[in-house]
C-alpha positions in Angstrom: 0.0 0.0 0.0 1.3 3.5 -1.0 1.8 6.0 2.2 2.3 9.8 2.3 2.4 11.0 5.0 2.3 15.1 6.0 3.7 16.4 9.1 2.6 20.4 9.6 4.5 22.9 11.8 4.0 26.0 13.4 6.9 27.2 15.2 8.1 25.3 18.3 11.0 24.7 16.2 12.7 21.9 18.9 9.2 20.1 18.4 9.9 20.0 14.8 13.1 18.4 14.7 12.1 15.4 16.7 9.4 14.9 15.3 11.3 14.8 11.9 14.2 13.2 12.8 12.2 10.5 14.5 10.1 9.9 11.4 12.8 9.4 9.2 14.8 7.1 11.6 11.9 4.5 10.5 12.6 2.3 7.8 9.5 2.2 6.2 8.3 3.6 2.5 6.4 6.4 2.4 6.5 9.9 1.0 7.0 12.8 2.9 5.4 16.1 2.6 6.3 19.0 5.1 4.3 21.7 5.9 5.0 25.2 7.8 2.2 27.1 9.0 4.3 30.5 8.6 6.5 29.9 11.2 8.2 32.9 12.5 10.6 31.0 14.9 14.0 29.3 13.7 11.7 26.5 11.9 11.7 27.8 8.3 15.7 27.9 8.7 15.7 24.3 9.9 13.6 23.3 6.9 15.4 24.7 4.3 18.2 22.6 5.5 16.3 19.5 6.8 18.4 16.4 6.6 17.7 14.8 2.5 16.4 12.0 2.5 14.5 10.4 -1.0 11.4 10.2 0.8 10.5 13.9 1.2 8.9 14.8 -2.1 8.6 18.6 -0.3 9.0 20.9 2.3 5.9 23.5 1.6 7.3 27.5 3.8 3.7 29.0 3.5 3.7 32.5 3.7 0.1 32.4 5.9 -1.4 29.9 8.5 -3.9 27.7 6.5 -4.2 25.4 9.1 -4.6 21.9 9.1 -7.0 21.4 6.7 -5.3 24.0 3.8 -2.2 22.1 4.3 -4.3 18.4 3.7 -6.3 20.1 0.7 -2.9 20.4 -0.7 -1.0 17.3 -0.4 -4.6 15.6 -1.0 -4.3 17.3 -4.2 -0.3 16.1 -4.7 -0.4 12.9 -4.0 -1.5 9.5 -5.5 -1.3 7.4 -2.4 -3.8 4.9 -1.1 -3.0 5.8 2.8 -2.4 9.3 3.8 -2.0 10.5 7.4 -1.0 13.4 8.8 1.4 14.1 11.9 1.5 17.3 14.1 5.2 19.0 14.8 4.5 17.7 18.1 4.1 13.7 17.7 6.6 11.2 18.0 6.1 8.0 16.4 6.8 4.2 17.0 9.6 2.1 14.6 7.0 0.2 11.8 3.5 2.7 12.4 3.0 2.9 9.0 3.4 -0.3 8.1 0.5 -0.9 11.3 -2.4 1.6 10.2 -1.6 0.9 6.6 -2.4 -3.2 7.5 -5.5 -2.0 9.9 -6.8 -0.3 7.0 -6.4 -3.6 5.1 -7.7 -5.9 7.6 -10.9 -3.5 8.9 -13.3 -2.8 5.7 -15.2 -0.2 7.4 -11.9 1.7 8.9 -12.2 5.2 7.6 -9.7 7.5 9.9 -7.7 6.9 12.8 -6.7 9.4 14.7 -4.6 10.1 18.6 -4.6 13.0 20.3 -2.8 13.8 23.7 -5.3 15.6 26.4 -2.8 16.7 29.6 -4.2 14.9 32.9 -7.3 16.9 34.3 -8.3 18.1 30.8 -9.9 14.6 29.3 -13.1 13.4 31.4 -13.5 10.0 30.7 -17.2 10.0 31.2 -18.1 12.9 29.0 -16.1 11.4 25.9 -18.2 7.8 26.8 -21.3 10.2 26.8 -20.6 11.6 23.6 -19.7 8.2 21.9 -16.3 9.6 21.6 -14.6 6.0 22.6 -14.8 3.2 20.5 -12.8 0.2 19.9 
């Protein structure tokens, strides 16, 4: 199955450079597309000269903050993939986790998005996401 994958950035520069360098320590095939939100920290001058590496098809240095979904519209318009996700500057991945959603959206027909977010302790209340059928499995 064909991944791209898009990670999108907005400052917190030190966020970035994990987050990249731990995606690209993963062996797996996919194609990379970066995305700054019109940073106006040190993160435009760290992706100019990101390490190379053949699976970055492009590093986008938007001039205004599109958010999320401007910076989807426009790899979703790029690429040809089967799989795309998307990664926050913030999000450190596991070794193989493409090659693990791109088998669960093999394996589960219905499987449409999967998605993780962090919620810092006191914030999430378990009973309220339950309420709102926010949980499943």
């Amino acid at each position: 199955m064909n991944v791209t994958i898009l990670v999108v950035t907005h400052n917190r520069v030190e966020y970035t450079k994990k987050t990249i360098e731990r995606l690209l320590s993963d062996a797996d095939d996919f194609d990379l597309y970066i995305w700054d939100n019109a940073s106006v920290d040190e993160t435009p001058e760290y992706l100019k000269d990101v390490v190379k590496d053949p699976r970055i098809v492009e590093v986008v240095l938007s001039k205004q903050n599109v958010g999320q979904t401007g910076a989807m519209n426009y790899v979703w318009g790029k690429t040809k993939a089967e799989l795309v996700g998307k990664l926050d500057n913030d999000c450190l991945v596991t070794p193989g986790w493409t090659r693990m959603f791109a088998q669960a959206h093999e394996d589960i027909e219905r499987l449409g998005a999967v998605a993780c977010w962090h919620f810092p302790p006191g914030l999430f209340v378990e009973e309220t996401a339950k309420k709102h059928n926010k949980i499943q499995s």
